[in-house]
Each structure stands twice: as structure tokens, then as C-alpha cells.
C-alpha positions as CSV (number, residue, x, y, z in Angstrom):
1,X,-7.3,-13.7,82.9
2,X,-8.1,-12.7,79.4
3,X,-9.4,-15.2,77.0
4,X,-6.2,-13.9,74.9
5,X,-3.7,-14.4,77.9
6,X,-5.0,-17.9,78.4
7,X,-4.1,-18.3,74.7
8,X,-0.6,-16.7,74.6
9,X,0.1,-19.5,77.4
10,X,-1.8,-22.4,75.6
11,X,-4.2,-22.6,77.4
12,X,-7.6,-23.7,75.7
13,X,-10.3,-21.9,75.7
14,X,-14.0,-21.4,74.8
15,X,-14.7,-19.1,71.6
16,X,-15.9,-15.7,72.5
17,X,-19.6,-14.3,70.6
18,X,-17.2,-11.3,68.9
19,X,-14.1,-11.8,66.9
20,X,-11.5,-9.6,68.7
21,X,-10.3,-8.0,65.5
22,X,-12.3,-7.4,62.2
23,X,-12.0,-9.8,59.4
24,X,-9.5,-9.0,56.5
25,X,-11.5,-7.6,53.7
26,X,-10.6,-9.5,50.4
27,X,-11.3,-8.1,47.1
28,X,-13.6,-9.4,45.0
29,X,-12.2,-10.3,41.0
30,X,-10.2,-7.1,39.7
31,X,-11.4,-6.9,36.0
32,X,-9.5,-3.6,35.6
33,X,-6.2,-5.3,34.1
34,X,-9.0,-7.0,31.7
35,X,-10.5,-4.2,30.4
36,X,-7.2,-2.4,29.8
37,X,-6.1,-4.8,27.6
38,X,-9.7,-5.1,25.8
39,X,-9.8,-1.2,25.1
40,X,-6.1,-1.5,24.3
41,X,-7.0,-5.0,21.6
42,X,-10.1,-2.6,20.4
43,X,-7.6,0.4,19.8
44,X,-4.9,-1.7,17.7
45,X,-8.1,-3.9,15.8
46,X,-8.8,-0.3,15.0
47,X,-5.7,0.9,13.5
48,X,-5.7,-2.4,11.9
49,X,-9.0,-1.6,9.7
50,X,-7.8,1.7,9.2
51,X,-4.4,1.0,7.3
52,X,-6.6,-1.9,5.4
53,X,-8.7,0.9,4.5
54,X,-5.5,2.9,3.5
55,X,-4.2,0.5,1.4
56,X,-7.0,-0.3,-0.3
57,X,-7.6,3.6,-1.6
58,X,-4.1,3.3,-2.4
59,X,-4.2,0.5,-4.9
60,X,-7.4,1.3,-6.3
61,X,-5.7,4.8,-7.5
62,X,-2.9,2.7,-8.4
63,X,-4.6,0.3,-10.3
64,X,-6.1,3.0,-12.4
65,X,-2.7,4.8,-13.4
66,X,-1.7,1.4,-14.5
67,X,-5.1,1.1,-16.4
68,X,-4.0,4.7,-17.8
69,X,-0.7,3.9,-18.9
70,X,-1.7,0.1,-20.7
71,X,-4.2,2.3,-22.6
72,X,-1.3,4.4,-23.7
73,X,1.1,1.7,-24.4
74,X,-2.0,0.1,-27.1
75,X,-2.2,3.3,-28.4
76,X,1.8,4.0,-29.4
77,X,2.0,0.1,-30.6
78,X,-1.1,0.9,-33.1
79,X,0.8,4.2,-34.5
80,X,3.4,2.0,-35.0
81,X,2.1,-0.1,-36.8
82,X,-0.3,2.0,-39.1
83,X,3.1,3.8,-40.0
84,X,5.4,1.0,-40.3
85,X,2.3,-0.7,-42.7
86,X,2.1,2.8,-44.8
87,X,6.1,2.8,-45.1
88,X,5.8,-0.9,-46.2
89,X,3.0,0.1,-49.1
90,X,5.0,2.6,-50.2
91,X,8.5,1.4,-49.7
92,X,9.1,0.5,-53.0
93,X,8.3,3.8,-54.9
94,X,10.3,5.6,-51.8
95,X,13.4,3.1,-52.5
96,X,13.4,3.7,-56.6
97,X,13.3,7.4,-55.7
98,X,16.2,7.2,-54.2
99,X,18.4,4.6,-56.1
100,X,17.7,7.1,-59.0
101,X,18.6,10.0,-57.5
102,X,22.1,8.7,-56.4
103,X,22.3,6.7,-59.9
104,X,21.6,9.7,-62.1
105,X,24.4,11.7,-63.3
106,X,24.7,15.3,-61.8
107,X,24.5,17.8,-64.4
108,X,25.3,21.3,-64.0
109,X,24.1,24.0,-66.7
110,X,26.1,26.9,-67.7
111,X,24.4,30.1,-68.1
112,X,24.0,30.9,-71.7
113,X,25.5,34.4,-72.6
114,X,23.7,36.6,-75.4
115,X,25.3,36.3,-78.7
116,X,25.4,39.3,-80.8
């Protein structure tokens, strides 16, 4: 009898010098699923910095069209002012014109005709 016959039927017996059948293989650690997800962190870190980037572009252009249109906003209220202060020095003379004007009697002159 086999050594493997006398163990189907229990029967004890002394190790043989060769395994019968070759060890299972195991696989060392699989860092594949780990790198997949470091490229894939690296890829989204990436896009990350890039819209950052983006938006920082953006509101620098922003931020000078706003510069742009305080500049023009100082610029109206000063001609606004300058006139408003002219029509102010002047607003009396402008005002007695005009009272006088409506005051004063209309007058209309008739064409004189030769005499002879």
C-alpha cells in the first residue's frame, strides 16, 4: 500500500521526503488597487490647482473692471458737482433773468408807414 491509501483508511503514517503535490503559490501584497487610487488622488489634486488657477485669472480681470468703473463713477460725481457749484454761483443772475422776462410787458411795434 501507498502512503496515501494508508491515509484515506486512517491509517498513520511516516512523512514522505517530497510533498505529493506542489505548494499553493500565494501572492505577495497587490499594490496595484493602491496606486490606482494615488494616480487617480494625483489626477483630481490636479484639476483642483487648475480651476484655483482659473479662478484666480478670473477675478483679477474682474477686479480691474471694477477698478475701471469706480474710476468712472468719481469722475461723473466730480462733473456734477463742478456744474451743480457753477449753476449755484450763477443762479441768481440766471433767476432775475428770467423773472424779468416773464414780468416784463410784451410789446409789439407796428411798422411805421411813410407819411407824405
Amino acid at each position: 500500500m501507498s502512503a496515501r491509501e494508508d491515509k484515506e483508511r486512517g491509517r498513520e503514517t511516516s512523512p514522505g521526503k517530497l510533498p505529493d503535490t506542489t505548494p499553493q503559490v500565494f501572492p505577495g501584497p497587490n499594490y496595484d488597487f493602491i496606486l490606482q487610487i494615488v494616480f487617480e488622488m494625483q489626477k483630481t489634486v490636479g484639476q483642483l490647482t487648475q480651476a484655483v488657477n482659473t479662478l484666480t485669472d478670473q477675478q483679477k480681470s474682474l477686479s480691474e473692471k471694477l477698478d475701471k468703473i469706480s474710476h468712472k463713477i468719481y469722475a461723473a460725481i466730480v462733473v456734477l458737482l463742478l456744474v451743480g457749484t457753477i449753476l449755484g454761483f450763477f443762479a441768481k443772475g440766471i433767476n432775475d433773468l428770467i423773472v424779468h422776462r416773464i414780468e416784463a410787458p410784451t410789446t409789439q411795434s407796428q411798422p411805421q408807414t411813410p407819411q407824405k
